[in-house]
C-alpha positions as CSV (number, residue, x, y, z in Angstrom):
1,X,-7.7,67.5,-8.7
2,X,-5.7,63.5,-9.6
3,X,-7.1,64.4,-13.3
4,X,-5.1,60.5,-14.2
5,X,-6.8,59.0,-11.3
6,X,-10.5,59.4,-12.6
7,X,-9.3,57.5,-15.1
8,X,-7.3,55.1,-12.8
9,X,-9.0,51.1,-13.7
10,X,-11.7,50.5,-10.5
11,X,-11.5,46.4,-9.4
12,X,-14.5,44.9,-7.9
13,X,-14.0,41.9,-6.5
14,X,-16.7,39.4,-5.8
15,X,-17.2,36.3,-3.2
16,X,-19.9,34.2,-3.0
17,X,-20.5,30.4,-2.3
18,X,-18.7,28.8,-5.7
19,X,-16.2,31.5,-6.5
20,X,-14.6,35.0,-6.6
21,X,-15.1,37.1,-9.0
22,X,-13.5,40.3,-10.5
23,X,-13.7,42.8,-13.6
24,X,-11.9,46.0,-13.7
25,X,-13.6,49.2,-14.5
26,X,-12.5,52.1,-17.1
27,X,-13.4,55.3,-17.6
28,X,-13.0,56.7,-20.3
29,X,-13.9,60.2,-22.2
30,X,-16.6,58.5,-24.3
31,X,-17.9,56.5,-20.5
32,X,-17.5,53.6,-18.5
33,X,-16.5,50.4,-19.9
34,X,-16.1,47.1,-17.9
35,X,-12.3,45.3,-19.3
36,X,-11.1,42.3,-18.0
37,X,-12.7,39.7,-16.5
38,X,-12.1,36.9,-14.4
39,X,-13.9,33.9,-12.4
40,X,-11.5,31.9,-10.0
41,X,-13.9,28.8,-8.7
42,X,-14.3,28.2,-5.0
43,X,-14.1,24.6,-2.7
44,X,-17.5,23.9,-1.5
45,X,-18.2,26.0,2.0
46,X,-15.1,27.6,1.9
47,X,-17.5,31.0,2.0
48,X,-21.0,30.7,3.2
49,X,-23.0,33.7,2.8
50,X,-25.1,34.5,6.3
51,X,-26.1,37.5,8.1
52,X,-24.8,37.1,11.5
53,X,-21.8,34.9,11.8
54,X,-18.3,34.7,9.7
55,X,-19.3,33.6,6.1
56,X,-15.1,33.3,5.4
57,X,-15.1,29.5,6.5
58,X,-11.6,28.8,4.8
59,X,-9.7,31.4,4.8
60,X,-6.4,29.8,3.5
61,X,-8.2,29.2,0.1
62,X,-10.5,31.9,-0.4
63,X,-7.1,33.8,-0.1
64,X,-5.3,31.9,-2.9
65,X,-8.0,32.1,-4.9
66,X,-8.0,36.3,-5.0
67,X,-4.3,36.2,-5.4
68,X,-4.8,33.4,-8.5
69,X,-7.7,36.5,-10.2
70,X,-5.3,39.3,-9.4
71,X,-2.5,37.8,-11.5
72,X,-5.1,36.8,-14.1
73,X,-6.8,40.2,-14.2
74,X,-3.7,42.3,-13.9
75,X,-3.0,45.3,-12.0
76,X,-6.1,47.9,-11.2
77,X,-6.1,50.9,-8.7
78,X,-8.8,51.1,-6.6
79,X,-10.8,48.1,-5.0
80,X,-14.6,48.1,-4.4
81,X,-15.5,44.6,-2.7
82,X,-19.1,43.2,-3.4
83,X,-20.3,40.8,-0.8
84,X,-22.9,38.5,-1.4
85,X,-26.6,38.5,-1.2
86,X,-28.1,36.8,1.8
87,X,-25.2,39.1,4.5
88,X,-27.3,42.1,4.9
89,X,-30.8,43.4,5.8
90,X,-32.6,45.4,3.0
91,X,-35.7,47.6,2.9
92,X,-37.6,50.5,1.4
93,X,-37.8,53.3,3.9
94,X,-39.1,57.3,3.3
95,X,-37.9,59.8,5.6
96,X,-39.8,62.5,7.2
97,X,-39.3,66.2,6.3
98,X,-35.8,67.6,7.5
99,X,-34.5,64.0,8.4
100,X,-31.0,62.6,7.1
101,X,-32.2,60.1,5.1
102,X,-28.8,58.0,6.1
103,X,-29.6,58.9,9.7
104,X,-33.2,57.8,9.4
105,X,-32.5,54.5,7.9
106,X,-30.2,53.7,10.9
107,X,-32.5,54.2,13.9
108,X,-35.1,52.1,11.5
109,X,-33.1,49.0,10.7
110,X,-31.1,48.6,14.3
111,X,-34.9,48.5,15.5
112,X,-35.4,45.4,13.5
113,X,-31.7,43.9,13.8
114,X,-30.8,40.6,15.7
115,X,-27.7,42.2,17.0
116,X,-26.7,45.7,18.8
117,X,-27.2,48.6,16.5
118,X,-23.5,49.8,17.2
119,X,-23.0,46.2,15.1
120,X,-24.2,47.4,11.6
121,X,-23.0,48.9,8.8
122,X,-25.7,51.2,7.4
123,X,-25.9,52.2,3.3
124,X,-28.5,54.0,1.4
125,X,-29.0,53.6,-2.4
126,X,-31.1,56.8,-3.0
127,X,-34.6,56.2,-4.7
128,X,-36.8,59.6,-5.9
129,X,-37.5,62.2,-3.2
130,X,-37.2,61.0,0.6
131,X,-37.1,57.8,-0.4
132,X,-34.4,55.2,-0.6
133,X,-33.6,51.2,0.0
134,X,-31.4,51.2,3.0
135,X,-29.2,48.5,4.1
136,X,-27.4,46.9,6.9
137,X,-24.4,44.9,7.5
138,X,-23.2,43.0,10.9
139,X,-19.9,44.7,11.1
140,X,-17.9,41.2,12.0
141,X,-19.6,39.8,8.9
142,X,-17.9,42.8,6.8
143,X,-14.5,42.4,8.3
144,X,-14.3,39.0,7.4
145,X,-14.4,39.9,3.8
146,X,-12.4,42.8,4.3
147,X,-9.8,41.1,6.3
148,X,-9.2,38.1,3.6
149,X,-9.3,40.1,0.2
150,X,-6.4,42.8,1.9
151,X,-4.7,39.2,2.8
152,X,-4.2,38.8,-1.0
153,X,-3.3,42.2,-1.3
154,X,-6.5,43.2,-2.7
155,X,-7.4,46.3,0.3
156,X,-11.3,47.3,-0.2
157,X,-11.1,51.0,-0.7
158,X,-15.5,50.3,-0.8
159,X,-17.6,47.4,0.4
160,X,-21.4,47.4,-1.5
161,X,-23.3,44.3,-1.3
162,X,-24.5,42.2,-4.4
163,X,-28.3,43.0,-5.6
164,X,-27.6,46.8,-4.1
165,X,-25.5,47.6,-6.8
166,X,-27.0,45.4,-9.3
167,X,-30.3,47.1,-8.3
168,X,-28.4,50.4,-8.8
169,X,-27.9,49.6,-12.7
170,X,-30.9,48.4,-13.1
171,X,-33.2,51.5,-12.1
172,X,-30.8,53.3,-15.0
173,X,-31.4,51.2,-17.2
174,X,-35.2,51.8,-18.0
175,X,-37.2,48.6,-19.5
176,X,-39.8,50.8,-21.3
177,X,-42.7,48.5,-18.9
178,X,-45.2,50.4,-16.7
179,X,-44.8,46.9,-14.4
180,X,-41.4,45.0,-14.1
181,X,-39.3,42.9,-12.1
182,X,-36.3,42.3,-11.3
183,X,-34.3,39.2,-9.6
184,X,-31.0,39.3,-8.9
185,X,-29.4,35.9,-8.3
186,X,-26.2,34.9,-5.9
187,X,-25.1,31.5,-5.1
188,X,-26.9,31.3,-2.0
189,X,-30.0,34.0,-2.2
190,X,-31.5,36.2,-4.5
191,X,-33.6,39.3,-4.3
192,X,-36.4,40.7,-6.2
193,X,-37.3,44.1,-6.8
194,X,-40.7,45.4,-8.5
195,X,-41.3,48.8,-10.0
196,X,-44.5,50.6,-11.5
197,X,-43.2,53.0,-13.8
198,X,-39.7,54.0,-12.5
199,X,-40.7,53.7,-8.6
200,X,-39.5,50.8,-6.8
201,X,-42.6,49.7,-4.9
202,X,-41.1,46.1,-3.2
203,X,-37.2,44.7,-2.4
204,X,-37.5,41.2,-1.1
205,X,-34.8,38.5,-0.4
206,X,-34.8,34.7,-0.4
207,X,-32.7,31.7,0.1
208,X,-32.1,30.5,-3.5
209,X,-33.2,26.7,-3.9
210,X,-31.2,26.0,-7.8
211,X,-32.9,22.9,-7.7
212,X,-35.0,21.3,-11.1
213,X,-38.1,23.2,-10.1
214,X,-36.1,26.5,-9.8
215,X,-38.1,28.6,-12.7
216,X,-41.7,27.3,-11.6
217,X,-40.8,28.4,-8.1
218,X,-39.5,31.4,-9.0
219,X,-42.5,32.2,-11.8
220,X,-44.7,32.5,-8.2
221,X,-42.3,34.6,-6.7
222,X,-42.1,37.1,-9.7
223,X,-45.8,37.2,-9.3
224,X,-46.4,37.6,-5.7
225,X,-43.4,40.4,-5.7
226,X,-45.0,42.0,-8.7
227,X,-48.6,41.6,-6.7
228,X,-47.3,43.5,-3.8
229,X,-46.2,46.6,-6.3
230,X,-49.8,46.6,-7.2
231,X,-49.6,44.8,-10.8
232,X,-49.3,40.8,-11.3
233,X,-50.7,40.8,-14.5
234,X,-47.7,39.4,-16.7
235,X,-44.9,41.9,-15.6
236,X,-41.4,42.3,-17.6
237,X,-38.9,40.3,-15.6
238,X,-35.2,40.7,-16.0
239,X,-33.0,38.3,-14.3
240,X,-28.9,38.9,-13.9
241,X,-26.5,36.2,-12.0
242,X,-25.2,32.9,-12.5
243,X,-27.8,30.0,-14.0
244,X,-29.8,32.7,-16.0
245,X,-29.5,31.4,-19.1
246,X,-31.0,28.3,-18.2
247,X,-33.6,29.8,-15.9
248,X,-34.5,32.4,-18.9
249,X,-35.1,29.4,-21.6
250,X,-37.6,27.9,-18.8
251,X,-39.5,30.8,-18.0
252,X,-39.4,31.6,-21.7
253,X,-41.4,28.2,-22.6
254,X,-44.1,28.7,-20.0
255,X,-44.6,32.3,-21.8
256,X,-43.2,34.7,-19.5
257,X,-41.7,38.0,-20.9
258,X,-38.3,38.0,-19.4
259,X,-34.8,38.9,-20.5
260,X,-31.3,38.3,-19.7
261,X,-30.7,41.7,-17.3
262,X,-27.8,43.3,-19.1
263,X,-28.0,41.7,-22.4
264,X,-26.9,44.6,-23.8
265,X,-23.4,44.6,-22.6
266,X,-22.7,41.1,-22.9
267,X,-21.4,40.9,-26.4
268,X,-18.5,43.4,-25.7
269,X,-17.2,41.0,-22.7
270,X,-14.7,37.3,-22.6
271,X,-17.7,36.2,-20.3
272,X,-21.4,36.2,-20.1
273,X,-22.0,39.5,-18.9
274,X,-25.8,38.3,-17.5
275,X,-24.1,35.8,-14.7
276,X,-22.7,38.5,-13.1
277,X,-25.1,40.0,-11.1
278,X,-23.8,43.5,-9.8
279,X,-22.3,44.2,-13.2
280,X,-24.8,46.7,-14.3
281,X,-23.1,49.5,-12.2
282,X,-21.0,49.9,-14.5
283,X,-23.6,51.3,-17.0
């Protein structure tokens, strides 16, 4: 067994629509802690989250700006690469008795795709029993990501997408409500995920309008999301990703119980630990 290399720094490195993101990853004896952290800003449509086609529109300057939040993070050893919400297809699937649950989620979400089935890149994020919220790539749109970041010397070792591994944070981190819900914002879209108790009963995603009426449109989607699980009545809502701050003030005034998603952790990091959406897997 590499004893050192469990305790080797992980770098995850982010893209979305205004700017790459990283933060290196430590374990330690006492845990996990999250280090340094950088934010490298992005020209307008130089990446375009989509599902189908290439979101890297310029690569020559998505590329410089990696190799600008290598040097300002500092070496790491492995890379995980988060890619933005709004490239993948998401949804909450239960396997039958004696069925790969990986397998399962496959032959359901080609069924459903745009493209060939041979074209996606399938992940689960295991829920309780047979249950888990499965996930699906285009392939090209994964090697676009994959092909620029190893450009800047930055090879993927792992490839998760945005609210996934936010959401996988999240679920460990209980909120102490039977009814709460969660919205996990990107540049582009954002995703909402309601639970009753610690089931996740709904996982829905949505182009992201930041626009002034952003918190009273997204005070009805909290409530339809959380009327789906089967509770609308004033759920606890915890948002992570860039603009909560703002957001959480607004939805604040108009009486909503809502909190900055990893709070918690923010004090011990150079940024505002609740714009980063996919941070919590690191708890």
């Amino acid at each position: 067994m590499d004893v050192m290399g469990l305790f080797r720094p992980r770098l995850y490195v982010a893209m979305d629509a205004t700017a790459v993101v990283g933060a290196t990853l430590c374990r330690t004896l006492a845990g996990r802690r999250f280090e340094r952290v950088g934010r490298v800003p992005l020209d307008p449509g130089a990446v375009t989250p989509a599902p189908f086609e290439d979101n890297v529109r310029r690569v020559d300057v998505v590329r410089a700006a990696l190799v600008r939040l290598a040097a300002e993070i500092g070496p790491a050893g492995a890379v995980t690469l988060v890619l933005p919400d709004g490239t993948g297809r998401a949804a909450i699937l239960e396997a039958p008795p004696g069925v790969v649950v990986a397998e399962f989620a496959r032959f359901r979400l080609a069924a459903g795709l745009p493209y060939p089935g041979h074209e996606a890149v399938v992940d689960v994020l295991p829920l309780d029993g047979r249950r888990a919220l499965a996930v699906a790539v285009r392939r090209s749109v994964v090697e676009g990501y994959e092909s620029v970041a190893s450009a800047a010397g930055l090879a993927p070792e792992r490839v998760e997408l945005a609210p996934v591994a936010a959401l996988e944070g999240l679920r460990r981190r209980a909120s102490g409500f039977a009814s709460t819900v969660d919205v996990i914002l990107g540049d582009a879209f954002l995703s909402i995920a309601a639970w009753r108790e610690s089931e996740l009963r709904v996982f829905r995603s949505r182009r992201r309008d930041a626009g002034d009426s952003e918190a009273a449109r997204l005070r009805l989607e909290i409530a339809r999301t959380a009327s789906l699980a089967g509770d609308g009545q004033d759920p606890h809502v915890r948002l992570a990703g860039p603009g909560v701050s703002s957001l959480v003030r607004e939805l604040r005034l108009g009486g909503d119980n809502v909190e900055p998603a990893w709070q918690a952790i923010g004090k011990a990091l150079p940024v505002d630990a609740a714009e980063i959406p996919w941070l919590g897997v690191g708890l």
